[in-house]
C-alpha positions as CSV (number, residue, x, y, z in Angstrom):
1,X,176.4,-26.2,78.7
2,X,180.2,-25.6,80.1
3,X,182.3,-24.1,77.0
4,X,186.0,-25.8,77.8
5,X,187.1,-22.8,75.3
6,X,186.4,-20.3,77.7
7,X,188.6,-18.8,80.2
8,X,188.7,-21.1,83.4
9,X,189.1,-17.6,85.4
10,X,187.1,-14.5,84.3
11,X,187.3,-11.6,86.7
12,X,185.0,-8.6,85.4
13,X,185.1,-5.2,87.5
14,X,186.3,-6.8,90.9
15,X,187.1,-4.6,93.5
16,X,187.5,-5.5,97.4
17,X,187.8,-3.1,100.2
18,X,188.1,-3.6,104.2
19,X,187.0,-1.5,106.7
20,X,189.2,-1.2,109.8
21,X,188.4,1.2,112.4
22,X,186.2,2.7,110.1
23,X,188.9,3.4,107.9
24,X,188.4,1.9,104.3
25,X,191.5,0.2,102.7
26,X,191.0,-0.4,98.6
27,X,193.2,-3.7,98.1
28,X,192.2,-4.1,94.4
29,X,189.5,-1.7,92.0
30,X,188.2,-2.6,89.2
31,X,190.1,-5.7,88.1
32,X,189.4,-7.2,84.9
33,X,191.1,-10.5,84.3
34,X,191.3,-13.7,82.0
35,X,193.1,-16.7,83.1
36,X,192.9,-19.6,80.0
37,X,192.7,-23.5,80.8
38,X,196.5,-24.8,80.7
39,X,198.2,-21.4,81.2
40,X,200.9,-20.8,83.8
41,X,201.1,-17.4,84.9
42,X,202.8,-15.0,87.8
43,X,201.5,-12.0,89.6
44,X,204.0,-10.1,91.0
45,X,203.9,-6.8,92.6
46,X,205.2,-4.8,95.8
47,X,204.1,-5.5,99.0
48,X,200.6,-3.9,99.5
49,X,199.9,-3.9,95.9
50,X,196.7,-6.4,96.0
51,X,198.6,-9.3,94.4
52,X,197.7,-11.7,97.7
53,X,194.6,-10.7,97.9
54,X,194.1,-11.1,94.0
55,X,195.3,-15.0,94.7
56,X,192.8,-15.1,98.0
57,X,190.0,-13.6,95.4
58,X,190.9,-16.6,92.3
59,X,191.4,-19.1,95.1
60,X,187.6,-18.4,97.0
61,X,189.3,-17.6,100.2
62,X,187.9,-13.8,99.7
63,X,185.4,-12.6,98.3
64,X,185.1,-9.2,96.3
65,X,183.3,-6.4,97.5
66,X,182.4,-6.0,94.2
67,X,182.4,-7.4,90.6
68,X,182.1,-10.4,88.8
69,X,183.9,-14.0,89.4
70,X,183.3,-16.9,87.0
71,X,185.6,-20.3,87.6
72,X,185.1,-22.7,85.2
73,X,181.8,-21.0,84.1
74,X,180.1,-20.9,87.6
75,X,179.0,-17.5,89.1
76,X,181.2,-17.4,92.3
77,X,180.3,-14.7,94.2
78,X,176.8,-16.3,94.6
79,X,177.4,-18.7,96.0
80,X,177.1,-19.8,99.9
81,X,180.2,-21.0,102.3
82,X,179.4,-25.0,101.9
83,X,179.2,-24.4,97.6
84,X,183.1,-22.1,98.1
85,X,184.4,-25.6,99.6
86,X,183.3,-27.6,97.3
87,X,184.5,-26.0,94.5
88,X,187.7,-25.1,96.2
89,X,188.2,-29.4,97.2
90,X,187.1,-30.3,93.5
91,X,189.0,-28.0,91.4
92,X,191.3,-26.0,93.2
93,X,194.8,-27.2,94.8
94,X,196.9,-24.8,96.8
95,X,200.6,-24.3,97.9
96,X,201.8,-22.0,100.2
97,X,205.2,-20.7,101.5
98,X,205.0,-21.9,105.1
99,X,203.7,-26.1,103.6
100,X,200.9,-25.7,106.3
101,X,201.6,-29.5,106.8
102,X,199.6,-31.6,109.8
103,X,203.4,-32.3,111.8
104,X,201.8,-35.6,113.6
105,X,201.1,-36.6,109.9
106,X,202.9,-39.1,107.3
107,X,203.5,-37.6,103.9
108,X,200.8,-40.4,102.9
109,X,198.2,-39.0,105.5
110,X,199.0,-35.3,104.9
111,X,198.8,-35.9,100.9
112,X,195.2,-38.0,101.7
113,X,193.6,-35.4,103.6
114,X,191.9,-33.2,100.5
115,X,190.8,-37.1,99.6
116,X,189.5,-37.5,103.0
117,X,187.2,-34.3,103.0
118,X,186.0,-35.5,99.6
119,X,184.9,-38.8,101.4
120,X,187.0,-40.8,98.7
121,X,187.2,-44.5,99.9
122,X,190.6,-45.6,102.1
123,X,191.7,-47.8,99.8
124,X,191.6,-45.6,96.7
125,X,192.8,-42.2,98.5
126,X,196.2,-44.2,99.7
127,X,196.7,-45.4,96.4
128,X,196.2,-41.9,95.0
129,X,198.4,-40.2,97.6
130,X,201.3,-42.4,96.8
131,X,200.6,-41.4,93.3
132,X,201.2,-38.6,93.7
133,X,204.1,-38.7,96.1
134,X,205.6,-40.3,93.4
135,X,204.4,-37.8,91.0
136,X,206.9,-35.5,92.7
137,X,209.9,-37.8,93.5
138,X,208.6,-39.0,97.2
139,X,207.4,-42.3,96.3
140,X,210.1,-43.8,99.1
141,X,209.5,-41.0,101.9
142,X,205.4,-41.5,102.2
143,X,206.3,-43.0,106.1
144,X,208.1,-39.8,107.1
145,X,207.0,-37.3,109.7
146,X,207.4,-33.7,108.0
147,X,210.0,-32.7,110.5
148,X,211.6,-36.2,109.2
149,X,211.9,-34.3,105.8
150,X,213.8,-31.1,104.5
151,X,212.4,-27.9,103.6
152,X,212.1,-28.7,99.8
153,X,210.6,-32.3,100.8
154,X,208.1,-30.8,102.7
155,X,207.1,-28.4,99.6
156,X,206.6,-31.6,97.2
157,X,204.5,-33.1,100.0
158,X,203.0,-30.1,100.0
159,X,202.2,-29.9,95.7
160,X,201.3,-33.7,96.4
161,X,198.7,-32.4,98.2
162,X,197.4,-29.8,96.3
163,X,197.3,-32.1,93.1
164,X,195.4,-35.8,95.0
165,X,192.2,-34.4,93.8
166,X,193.3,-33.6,90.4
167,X,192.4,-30.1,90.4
168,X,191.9,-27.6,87.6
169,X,193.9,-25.3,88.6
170,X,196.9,-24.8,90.8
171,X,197.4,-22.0,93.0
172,X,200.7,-21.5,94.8
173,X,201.5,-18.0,97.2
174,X,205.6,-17.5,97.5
175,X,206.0,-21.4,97.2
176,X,210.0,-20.7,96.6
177,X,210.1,-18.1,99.5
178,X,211.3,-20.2,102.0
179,X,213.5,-22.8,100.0
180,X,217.1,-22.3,99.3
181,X,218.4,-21.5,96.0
182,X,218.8,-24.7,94.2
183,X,215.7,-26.0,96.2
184,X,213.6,-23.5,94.8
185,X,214.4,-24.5,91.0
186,X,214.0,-27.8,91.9
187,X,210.4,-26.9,92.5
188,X,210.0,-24.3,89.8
189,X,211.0,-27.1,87.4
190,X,208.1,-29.3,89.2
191,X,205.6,-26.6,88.2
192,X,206.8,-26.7,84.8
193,X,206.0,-30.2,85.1
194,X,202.8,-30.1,86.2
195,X,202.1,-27.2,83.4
196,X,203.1,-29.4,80.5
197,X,201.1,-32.2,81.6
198,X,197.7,-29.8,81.1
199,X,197.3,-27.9,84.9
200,X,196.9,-24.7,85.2
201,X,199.1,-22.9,87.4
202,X,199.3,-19.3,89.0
203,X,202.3,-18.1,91.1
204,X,202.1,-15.3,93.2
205,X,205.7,-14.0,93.7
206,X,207.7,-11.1,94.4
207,X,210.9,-12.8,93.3
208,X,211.5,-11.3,89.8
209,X,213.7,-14.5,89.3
210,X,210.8,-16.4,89.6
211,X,208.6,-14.7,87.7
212,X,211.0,-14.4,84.6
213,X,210.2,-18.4,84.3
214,X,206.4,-17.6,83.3
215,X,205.1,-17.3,80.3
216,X,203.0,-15.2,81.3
217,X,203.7,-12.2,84.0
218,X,200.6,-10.4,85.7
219,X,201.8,-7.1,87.4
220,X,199.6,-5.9,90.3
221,X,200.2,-2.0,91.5
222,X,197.8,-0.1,93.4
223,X,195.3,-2.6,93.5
224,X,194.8,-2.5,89.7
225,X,196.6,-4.3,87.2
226,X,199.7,-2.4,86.3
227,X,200.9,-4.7,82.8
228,X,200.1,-8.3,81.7
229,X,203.3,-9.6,79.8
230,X,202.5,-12.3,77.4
231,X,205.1,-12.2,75.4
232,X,207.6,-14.2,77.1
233,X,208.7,-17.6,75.6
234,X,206.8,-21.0,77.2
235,X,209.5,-23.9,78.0
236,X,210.8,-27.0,79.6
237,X,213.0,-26.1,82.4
238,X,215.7,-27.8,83.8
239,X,218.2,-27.7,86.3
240,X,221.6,-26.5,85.7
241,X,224.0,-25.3,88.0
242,X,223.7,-21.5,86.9
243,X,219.9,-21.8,87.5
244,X,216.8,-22.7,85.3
245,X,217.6,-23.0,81.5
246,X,214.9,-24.0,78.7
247,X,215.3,-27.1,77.0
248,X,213.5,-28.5,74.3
């Protein structure tokens, strides 16, 4: 029987190595990690440091060379490539830096797709897409073309996405990396949104400006993890014209 008190991500040991022209590269060794249900979190680190490939690992798009992976209680690393999508379409949502958006595609279809895979009835999957367009302020732009949209538009059609199937957890790569300044807190306070209403959500960042709006701040150096900051304050953010400020 599940125990909904234990971690939703448990990483024991993990390491994952590639070989390129027989040449081994150690992207992380000996992880341990413990993500709880509800947390929001950032890993942050240099560039090489094995933060992306930390996110690829959590997310299923990897898989270690080594080590143990339980999400949501489930031994991942045993399972096969049609078991990784399933999980990944019923309790995984992801954003990424470039939106990765169909361009041919509404907002409506793009935000249906996950829906589509998941062979969710027309009828329902359009009325859950425009829920969620509307969960993140597009509930009047579902007819528009991505190119129809701006660059932090695009994002929210892109978090619309990754939430349709109501995942457990939310997995985002540099989703501010290609916004503007005010754009980008527009969506950091979206993610605090989502992380107040119960999702879990993990940022991988190498904004320190972004990461100082975590609770909770994973730092990843040499493959390892270097610190885990808890001790930062969990609040509402807002937008001010100075940048994100708590608010009660």
């Amino acid at each position: 029987m599940l125990d909904h008190h234990a971690p939703l991500v448990t990483l024991q040991a993990v390491t994952r190595v590639y070989a390129t022209h027989a040449v081994e590269v150690i992207a992380l060794s000996g992880v341990d990690l413990e993500i709880a249900r509800g947390e929001l979190c950032a890993i942050v680190g240099s560039s090489g440091s094995g933060k992306s490939t930390l996110l690829n690992l959590i997310g299923t798009l990897d898989r270690p060379t080594g080590g143990r992976y339980w999400l949501d209680g489930e031994p991942v690393e045993s399972l096969d490539d049609a078991e990784l999508a399933r999980l990944r379409n019923q309790k995984l949502g992801f954003v990424f830096q470039s939106f990765q958006l169909l361009p041919r595609e509404t907002a409506l279809a793009n935000v249906e797709l996950p829906l589509v895979y998941a062979r969710v009835p027309r009828r329902e999957r359009r009325d859950r897409a425009r829920q969620a367009l509307e969960q993140v302020g597009l509930g009047d732009r579902v007819g528009h073309l991505p190119n129809e949209l701006s660059g932090g538009q695009q994002q929210r059609v892109a978090i619309a996405r990754a939430i349709v199937n109501r995942p457990l957890m939310l997995l985002a790569d540099e989703p501010t990396g290609a916004l503007d300044s005010r754009t980008a807190r527009e969506i950091l306070a979206l993610f605090h949104d989502l992380h107040h209403a119960g999702m879990t959500v993990v940022l991988v960042t190498h904004d320190p400006r972004v990461a100082a709006e975590a609770p909770r701040v994973i730092t990843v150096a040499d493959g390892t993890i270097g610190s885990d900051d808890r001790t930062r304050p969990s609040g509402h953010y807002a937008i001010t014209t100075t940048g994100l400020g708590a608010v009660s």
